[in-house]
Structures are given as structure tokens and as C-alpha cells.
C-alpha positions in Angstrom: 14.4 -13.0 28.8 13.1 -16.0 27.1 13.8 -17.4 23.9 11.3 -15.6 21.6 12.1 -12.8 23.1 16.2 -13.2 22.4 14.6 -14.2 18.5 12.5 -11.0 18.5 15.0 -8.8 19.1 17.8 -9.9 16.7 14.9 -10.2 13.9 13.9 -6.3 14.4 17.6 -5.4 15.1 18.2 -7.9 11.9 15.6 -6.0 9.7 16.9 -2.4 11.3 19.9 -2.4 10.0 18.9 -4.2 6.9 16.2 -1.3 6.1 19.0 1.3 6.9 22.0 -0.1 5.1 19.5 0.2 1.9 18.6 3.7 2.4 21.8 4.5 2.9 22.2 2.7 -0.5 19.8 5.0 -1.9 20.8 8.2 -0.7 24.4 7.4 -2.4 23.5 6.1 -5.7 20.4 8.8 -6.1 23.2 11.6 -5.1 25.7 10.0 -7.6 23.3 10.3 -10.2 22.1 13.4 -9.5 23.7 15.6 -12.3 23.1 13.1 -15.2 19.6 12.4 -16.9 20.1 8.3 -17.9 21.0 8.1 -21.6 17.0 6.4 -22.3 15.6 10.0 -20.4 18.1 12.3 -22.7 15.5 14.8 -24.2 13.0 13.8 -22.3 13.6 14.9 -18.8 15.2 18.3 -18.5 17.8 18.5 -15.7 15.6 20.5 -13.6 13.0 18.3 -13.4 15.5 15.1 -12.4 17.7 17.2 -10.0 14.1 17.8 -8.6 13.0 14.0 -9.2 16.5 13.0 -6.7 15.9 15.9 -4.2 12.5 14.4 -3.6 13.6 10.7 -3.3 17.1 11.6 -1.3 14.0 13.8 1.1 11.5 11.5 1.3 14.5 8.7 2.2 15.9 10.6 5.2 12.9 11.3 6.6 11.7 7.4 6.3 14.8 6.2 7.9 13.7 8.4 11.0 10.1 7.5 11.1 12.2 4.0 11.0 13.7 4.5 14.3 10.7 6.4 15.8 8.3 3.1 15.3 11.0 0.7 16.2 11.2 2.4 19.9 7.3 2.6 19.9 7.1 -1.1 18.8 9.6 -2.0 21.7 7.5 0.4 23.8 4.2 -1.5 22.8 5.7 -4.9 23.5 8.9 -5.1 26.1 7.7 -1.7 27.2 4.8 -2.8 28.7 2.4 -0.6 26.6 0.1 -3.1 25.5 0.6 -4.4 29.3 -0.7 -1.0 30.2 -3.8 -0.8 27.9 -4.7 -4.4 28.6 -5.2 -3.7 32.3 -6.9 -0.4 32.3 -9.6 -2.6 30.3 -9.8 -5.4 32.0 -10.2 -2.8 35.3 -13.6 -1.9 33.8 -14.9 -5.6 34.0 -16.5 -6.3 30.4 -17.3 -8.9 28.9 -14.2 -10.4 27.1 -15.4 -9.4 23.6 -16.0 -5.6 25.0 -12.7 -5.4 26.7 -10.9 -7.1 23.4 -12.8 -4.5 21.3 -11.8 -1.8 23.8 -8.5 -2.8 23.8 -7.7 -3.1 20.4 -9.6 -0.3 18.6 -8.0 1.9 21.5 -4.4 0.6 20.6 -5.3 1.4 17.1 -6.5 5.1 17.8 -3.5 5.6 19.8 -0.8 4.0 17.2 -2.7 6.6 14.6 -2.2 9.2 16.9 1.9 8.7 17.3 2.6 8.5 13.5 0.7 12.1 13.3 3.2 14.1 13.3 5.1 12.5 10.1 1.9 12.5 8.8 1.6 16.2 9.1 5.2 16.9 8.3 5.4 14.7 4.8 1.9 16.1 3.9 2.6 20.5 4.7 6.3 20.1 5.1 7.7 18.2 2.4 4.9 17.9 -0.4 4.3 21.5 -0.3 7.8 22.2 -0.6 8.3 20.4 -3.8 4.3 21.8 -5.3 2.9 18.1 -4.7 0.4 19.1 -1.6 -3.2 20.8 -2.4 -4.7 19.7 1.1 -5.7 21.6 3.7 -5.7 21.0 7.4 -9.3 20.7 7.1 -9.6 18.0 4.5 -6.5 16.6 6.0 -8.3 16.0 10.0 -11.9 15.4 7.8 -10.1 12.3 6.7 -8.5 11.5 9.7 -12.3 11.7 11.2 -14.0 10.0 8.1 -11.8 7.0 8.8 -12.0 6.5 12.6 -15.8 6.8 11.8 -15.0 3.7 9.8 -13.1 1.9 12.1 -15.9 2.1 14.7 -18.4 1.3 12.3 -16.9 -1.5 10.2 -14.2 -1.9 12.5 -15.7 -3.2 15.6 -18.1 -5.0 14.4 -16.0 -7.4 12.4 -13.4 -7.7 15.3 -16.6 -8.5 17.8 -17.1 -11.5 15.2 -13.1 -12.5 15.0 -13.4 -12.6 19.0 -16.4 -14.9 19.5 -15.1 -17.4 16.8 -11.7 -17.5 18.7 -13.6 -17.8 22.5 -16.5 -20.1 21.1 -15.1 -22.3 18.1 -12.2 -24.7 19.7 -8.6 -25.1 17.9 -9.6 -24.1 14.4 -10.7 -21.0 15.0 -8.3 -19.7 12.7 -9.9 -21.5 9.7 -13.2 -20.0 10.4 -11.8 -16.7 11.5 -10.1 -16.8 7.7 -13.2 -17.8 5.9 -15.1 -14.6 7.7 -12.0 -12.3 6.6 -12.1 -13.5 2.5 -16.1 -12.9 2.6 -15.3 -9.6 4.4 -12.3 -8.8 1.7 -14.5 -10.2 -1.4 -17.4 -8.0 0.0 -15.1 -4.6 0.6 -13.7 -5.2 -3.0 -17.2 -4.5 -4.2 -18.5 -2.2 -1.8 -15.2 0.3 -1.8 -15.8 2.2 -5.2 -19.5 2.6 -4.6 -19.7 3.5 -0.7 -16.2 3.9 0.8 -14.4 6.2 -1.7 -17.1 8.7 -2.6 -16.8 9.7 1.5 -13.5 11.2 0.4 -13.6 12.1 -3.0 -15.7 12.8 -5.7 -16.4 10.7 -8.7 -17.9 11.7 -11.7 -18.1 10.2 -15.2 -16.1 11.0 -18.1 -17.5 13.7 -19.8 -14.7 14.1 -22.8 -17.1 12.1 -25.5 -14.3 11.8 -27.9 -11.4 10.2 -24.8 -14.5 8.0 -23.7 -15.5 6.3 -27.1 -12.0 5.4 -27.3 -11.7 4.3 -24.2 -14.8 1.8 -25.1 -13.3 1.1 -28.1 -10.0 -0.5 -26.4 -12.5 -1.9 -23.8 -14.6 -3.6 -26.4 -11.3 -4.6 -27.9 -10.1 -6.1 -24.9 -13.1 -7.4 -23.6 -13.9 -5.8 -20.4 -17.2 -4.5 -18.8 -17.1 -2.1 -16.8 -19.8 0.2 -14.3 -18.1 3.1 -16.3 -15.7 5.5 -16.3 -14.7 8.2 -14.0 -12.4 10.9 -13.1 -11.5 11.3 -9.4 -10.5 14.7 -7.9 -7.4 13.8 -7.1 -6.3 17.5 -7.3 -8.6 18.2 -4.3 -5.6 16.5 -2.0 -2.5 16.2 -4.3 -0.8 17.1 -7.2 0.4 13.7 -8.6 -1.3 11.5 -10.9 -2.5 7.7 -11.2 -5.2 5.7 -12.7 -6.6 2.6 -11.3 -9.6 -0.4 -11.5 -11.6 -0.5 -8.6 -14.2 -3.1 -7.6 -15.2 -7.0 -9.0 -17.7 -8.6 -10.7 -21.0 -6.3 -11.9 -18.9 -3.3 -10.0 -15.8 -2.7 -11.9 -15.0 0.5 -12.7 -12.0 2.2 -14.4 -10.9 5.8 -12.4 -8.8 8.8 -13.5 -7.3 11.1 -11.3 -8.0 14.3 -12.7 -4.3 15.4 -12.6 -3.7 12.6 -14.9 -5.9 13.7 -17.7 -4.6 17.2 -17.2 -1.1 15.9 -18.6 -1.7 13.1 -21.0 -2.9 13.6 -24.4 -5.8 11.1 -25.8 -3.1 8.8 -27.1 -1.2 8.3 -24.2 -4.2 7.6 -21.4 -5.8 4.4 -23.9 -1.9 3.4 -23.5 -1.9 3.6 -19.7 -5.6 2.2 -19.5 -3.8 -0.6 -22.4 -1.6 -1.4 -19.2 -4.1 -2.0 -16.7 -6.2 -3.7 -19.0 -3.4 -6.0 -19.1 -4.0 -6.9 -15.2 -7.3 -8.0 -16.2 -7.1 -9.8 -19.3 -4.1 -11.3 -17.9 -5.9 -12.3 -14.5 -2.8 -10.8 -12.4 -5.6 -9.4 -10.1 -7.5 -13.0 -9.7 -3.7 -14.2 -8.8 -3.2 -11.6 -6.2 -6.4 -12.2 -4.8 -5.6 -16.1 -4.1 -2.1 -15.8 -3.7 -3.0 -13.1 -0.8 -5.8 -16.0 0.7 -3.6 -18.3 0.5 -1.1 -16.1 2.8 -3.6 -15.0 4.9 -4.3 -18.6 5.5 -1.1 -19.8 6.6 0.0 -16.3 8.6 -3.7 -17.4 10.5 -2.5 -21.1 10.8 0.4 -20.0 13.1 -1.3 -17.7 14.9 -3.7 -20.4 16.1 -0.6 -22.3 17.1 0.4 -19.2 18.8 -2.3 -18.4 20.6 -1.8 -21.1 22.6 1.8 -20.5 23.7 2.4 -19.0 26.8 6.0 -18.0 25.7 4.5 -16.2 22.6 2.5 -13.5 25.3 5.5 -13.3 27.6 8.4 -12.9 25.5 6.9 -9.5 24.0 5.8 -8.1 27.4 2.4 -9.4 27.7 1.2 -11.4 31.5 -2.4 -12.2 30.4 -2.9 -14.6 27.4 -5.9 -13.6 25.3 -7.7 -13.9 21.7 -7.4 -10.1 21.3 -3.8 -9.7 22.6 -2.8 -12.7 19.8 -4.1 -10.6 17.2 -2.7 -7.5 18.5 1.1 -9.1 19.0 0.9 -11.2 15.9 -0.4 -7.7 13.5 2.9 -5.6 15.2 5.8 -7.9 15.2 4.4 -10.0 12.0 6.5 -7.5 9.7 9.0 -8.0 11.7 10.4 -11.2 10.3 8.6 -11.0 6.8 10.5 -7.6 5.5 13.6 -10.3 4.7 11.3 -11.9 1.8 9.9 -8.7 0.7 12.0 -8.7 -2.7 10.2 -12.2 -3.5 6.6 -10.2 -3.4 8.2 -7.3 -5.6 9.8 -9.9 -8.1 5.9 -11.3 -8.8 4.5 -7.6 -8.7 7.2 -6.6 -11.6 6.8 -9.6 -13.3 2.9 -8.9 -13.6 4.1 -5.2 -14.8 6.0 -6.2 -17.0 3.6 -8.5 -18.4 1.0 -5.5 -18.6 3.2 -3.4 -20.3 3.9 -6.3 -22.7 0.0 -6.5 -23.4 0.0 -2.8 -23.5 1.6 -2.9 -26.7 0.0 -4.9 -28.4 -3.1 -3.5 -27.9 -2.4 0.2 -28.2 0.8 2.2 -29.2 4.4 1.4 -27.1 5.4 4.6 -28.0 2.8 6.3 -26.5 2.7 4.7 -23.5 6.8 5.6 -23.4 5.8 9.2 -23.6 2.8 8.5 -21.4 5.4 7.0 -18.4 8.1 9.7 -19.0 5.4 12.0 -18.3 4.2 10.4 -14.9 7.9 10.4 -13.7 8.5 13.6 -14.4 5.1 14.9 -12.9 5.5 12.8 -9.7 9.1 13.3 -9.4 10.1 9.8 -9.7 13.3 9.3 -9.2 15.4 7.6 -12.6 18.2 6.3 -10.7 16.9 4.1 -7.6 19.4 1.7 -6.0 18.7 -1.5 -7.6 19.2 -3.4 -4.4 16.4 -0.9 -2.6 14.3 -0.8 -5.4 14.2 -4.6 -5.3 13.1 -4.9 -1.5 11.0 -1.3 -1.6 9.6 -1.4 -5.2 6.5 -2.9 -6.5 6.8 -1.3 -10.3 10.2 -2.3 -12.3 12.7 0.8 -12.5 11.9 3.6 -14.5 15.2 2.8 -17.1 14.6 -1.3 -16.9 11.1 -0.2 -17.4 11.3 1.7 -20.5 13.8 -0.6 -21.7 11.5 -3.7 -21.9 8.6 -2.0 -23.7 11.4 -0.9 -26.7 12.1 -4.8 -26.3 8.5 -5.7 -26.8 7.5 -2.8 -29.5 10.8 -4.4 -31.7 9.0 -7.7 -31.5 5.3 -6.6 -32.3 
């Protein structure tokens, strides 16, 4: 057992029992909390609807610290199992071209990875959202999207990891510079191809029809100034029973969606608050900062793979005989998380900061109260638990908790 492997180990045992010891966390406090609406929900949020909001969470917790377990023996299986091992030499047995057998190798690991996380797929989606009145799938939309997207990992897919594998054979030691250049333009290009040719596969989009909801929508828009493709409602009911609203796309392609459950349970008022808030990303360029700050990553996660790559102890110490471009990608992708789940809370500190910023701009733009009611309404609908563990919520959480949450825009509506 070599070195990496001896680091490998105590990082994923390391992160293991980190990721437990917060669930645990979160099945205890969510438990505790379980008969008492928070003083700042009192009136708002019925019992019912928060013992169901805790059920959910509690649910969804335990059966997240089992998938836990189940992809950290199927990691160890991949790597010091000799999985990877395995699929590497039944492709290299065929006697393609290195680019072939890399493709072969890795779209097949990815099929097969898919494959193995089906049954929680299946269970969360028939089991556990239909039991508490989330799930309006069927098993036909659910495999038509399973199809839809391995259609688009062959298309898109192989084609882009055909390019990533030539630049590594055929461009010296900084391949991983040009290999990251390729990945922005492909990221920058998918950013404004998504809402207009990837998301209509599996939903449908059509424009706001409510003339009244979408001249004040332009109104706050003009307000704001943003310029947008238009405005659309998304059949989100087609799959699910919660409710979000997003922007989609850059530059000439922006776009603002609804889910269709979401206008079902707002009022005019409250959805130009929540569109307030995510107006806020934009005018406030949180969305220009993700962008770089997620190049910038990507750069430096690319940087050590490149030194990597050319390690023999690297390939070795997570079960792998035969150094290769595709194999580096493949090792790097899997045990990457690994060791970057112990800095998680520092991306979920900028994410609420940004959300709190929104919710700051929000206000001023629109009505606090209104987007108050408009929150309490999406936690309730969604079953959002009121009463996470503040220490899971920090590493798990990319939105501020619901209390904290509400608490800051009464802070910002008392200064406005």
C-alpha cells in the first residue's frame, strides 16, 4: 500500500464520518424541533404542515446516509477494487486506437456508475416523493429521461472527451491549460444553448400568457434593467409537485422561467418579489462571479491533474496498473470530492452571502413583505424543513436557513 493510497483512505474515511456525524446532527435537532413551529413561522405554518416539513427532511436524511455508504463501497470498488482495472482491460483487449478505447472506457464507466445509483433513484422518486404528494412522474417519463440523457452523453458527450483526449496525447505538459480553455468555450457555449435546445427535450416551455403578471413583470424588469428572450412557465407539474423559478441562458438568450407549480401558489405580488430576488443575482453580477470564480477552480483542479497525470503513484495507489489520459480524468473526477467535501462550508458561506445580498436588493425593488409571504409559502409547499442543524446546513446548504433567512429581510425592510 503506498502512500497515496494510506492518504486516500483516511480522507474518504475522514469525510465518512464527517458526513455522518452531521446527519446524525440533523436527524436530532430536526426531531427536537419537531412539535414547535419557530416563533418567526407562528401563524404562518400550521403544525401539520411542519411535522410534515421534519418527516420529510428526517426521511430524506436517512436514506442519504445509506446511499452514503452504498457509493463509498462502489468508490473503493471502482478504485482498490479493481473496477476500473477491470473496464480498462476489456478495452484495451479490443485494440483501439487510444482515443476509442479512452472514450470506450469512460462513457462505459459512466453508463455503468448511472446504472448503480438507479435504484435510489427509483426509490426517492416512487417511494419517498409519492409518499409525501411531491411525485407526478411516471415510469415512462422517468426511463424517457434516463434515455434523453444517455442520448446526450453520446452525442455531446463523446465528442468533447474525443477532443480532451487528443489535446492530452498530442499537446506536451500543458495540456491542461488548453484542455481548460476547450471546457470554458464548451461551458460558455452550453450556458447559451441549454434553455433553447437542451431543456425543451424534457419539458415544455411556453410564454406567459397572464397579461396583467407579465406587464408587471416588465415593469420590475424595465425597473431593474434587464433584457430578457422572455418569459416562460415550465411544466414542472409534468414531474413534480414543488416549485422554483430560475434565469437560464447569457447574453442575447436570457430568459426568466416559472415552474408552473409556482404560479399555482403565489399571488401577483409575491412572484415580482421572488423574480425581485433573482434579479438581484443579476444586477448584482453574483452570476458573472460564479462564472469566474468556478474558471478559476476549474483551472487550478486542471493544474494538478497535469501534475498528476504524470505520477505513477497517483494510478497505482487507487488500483490502476496502466497510466493513461483517460484513466487521469476518470480517478481525478471520483476521488476529487473526496478531499474537497472539508471546504464545502467556504462555497455555501459565498452562495448565502450572494442570497442574502438578493434578498437585500429584493426589497428595495419590490415589497419585503411580500416576498416573506412569498418564501413562507415555498417552505411550506416544498416541505422545507424550519429547523435544520446549523452545523449541516453550513456544509449541506447553499440558501441561508429558513428563520436566519426571514430574519435578515425584517432587518433590511426596517432600514428601507
Amino acid at each position: 500500500m503506498n502512500t497515496f493510497t494510506q492518504l486516500f483512505l483516511i480522507a474518504l474515511a475522514g469525510s465518512l464520518l464527517l458526513r455522518f456525524w452531521l446527519a446524525s446532527r440533523q436527524l436530532i435537532h430536526v426531531k427536537k424541533h419537531r412539535d414547535t413551529v419557530p416563533d418567526s413561522f407562528a401563524g404562518k405554518v400550521p403544525l401539520e404542515d411542519h411535522h410534515k416539513a421534519a418527516d420529510y427532511t428526517m426521511t430524506n436524511t436517512r436514506i442519504g446516509m445509506v446511499a452514503l455508504a452504498y457509493d463509498s463501497l462502489l468508490l473503493l470498488g471502482w478504485t482498490l477494487g479493481g473496477g476500473l482495472e477491470w473496464l480498462d482491460n476489456s478495452w484495451r483487449a479490443e485494440n483501439f486506437s487510444p482515443v476509442i478505447t479512452g472514450i470506450g472506457v469512460m462513457l462505459s464507466a459512466m453508463v455503468l456508475m448511472s446504472l448503480l445509483d438507479l435504484p435510489f433513484s427509483l426509490y426517492h422518486t416512487f417511494v419517498v416523493e409519492e409518499r409525501f404528494g411531491f411525485n407526478r412522474s411516471t415510469i415512462g417519463v422517468f426511463f424517457g429521461d434516463l434515455l434523453k440523457q444517455g442520448a446526450l452523453l453520446v452525442v455531446i458527450g463523446a465528442p468533447l472527451i474525443a477532443l480532451a483526449l487528443w489535446i492530452m496525447e498530442a499537446s506536451g505538459g500543458l495540456w491542461w491549460l488548453y484542455v481548460w480553455a476547450v471546457w470554458m468555450a464548451f461551458s460558455l457555449i452550453m450556458f447559451w444553448a441549454y434553455p433553447a435546445i437542451i431543456a425543451p427535450l424534457f419539458n415544455k416551455f411556453s410564454p406567459l400568457d397572464n397579461d396583467a403578471l407579465k406587464q408587471r413583470i416588465q415593469a420590475l424588469m424595465d425597473k431593474c434593467g434587464f433584457r430578457s428572450k422572455g418569459i416562460f412557465v415550465m411544466d414542472g407539474s409534468k414531474r413534480s409537485g414543488h416549485g422554483n423559478a430560475y434565469f437560464t441562458g447569457v447574453g442575447s438568450n436570457k430568459r426568466i422561467v416559472f415552474f408552473d407549480t409556482l404560479l399555482d401558489s403565489l399571488n401577483p405580488e409575491e412572484i415580482e418579489a421572488v423574480l425581485a430576488h433573482e434579479l438581484g443575482h443579476f444586477k448584482l453580477k453574483h452570476i458573472q462571479k460564479r462564472l469566474l470564480s468556478t474558471f478559476a477552480l476549474s483551472l487550478l483542479a486542471l493544474a494538478l491533474l497535469g501534475w498528476l497525470a504524470g505520477q505513477d503513484w497517483f494510478y497505482h495507489g487507487l488500483g490502476v496498473s496502466q497510466a493513461s489520459s483517460w484513466m487521469a480524468l476518470l480517478l481525478f473526477m471520483m476521488v476529487l470530492p473526496v478531499f474537497t467535501f472539508f471546504v464545502q462550508p467556504l462555497m455555501s458561506l459565498l452562495s448565502r452571502k450572494h442570497e442574502f445580498e438578493a434578498d437585500a436588493y429584493a426589497v428595495q425593488q419590490s415589497s419585503g413583505a411580500d416576498l416573506i409571504h412569498a418564501l413562507v409559502k415555498m417552505y411550506r409547499e416544498n416541505a422545507s424543513t424550519l429547523t435544520p442543524d446549523p452545523l449541516y446546513s453550513a456544509f449541506h446548504d447553499s440558501h441561508p436557513p429558513a428563520p436566519v433567512r426571514i430574519s435578515h429581510i425584517s432587518a433590511n425592510m426596517s432600514t428601507t
